[in-house]
VEXDODREN-617011 format. One line per 3 residues: their letters; for each residue x, y, z of C-alpha. Coordinates in Angstrom, 2 decimals. Layout:
<pts>
a> X,Y,Z | ...
</pts>
This chain:
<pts>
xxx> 171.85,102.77,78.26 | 174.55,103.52,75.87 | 172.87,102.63,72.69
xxx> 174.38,103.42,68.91 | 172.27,106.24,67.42 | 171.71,105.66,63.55
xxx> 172.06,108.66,61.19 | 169.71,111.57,61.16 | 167.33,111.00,57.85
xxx> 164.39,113.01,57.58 | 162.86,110.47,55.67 | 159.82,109.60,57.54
xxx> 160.47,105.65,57.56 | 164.18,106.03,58.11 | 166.30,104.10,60.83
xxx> 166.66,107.09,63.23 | 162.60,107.09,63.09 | 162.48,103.36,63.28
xxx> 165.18,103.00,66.64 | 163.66,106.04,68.32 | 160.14,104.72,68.36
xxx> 161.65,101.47,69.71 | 163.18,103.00,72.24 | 160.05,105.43,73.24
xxx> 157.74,102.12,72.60 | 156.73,101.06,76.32 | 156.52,104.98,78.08
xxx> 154.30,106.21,74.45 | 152.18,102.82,75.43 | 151.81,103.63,78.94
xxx> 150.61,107.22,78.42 | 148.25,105.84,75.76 | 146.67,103.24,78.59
xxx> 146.49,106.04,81.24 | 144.53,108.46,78.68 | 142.77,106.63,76.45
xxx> 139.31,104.59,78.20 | 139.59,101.65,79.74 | 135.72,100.77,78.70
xxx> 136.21,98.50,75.87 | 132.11,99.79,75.00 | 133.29,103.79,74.78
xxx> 134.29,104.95,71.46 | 136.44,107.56,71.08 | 134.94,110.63,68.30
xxx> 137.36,112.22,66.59 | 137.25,115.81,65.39 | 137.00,115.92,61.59
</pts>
């Protein structure tokens, strides 16, 4: 997994953000599926 690593950019739409959420796509998904509820009827609150 020898992938080319763009620039650093702290820009928050920048190609380093863009390629690393790529990359991270499927394990961020799974953790999502595990956490969030499977009930399609349950709506999650959030604090505000």
């Amino acid at each position: 997994m020898n992938q080319e690593i763009p620039p650093l950019d702290p820009h928050p739409l920048s190609e380093y953000v863009a390629w690393a959420g790529g990359r991270n796509r499927e394990p961020i998904l799974g953790v999502l599926k595990d956490k969030l509820p499977k009930d399609p009827e349950r709506i999650l609150k959030w604090p505000g």
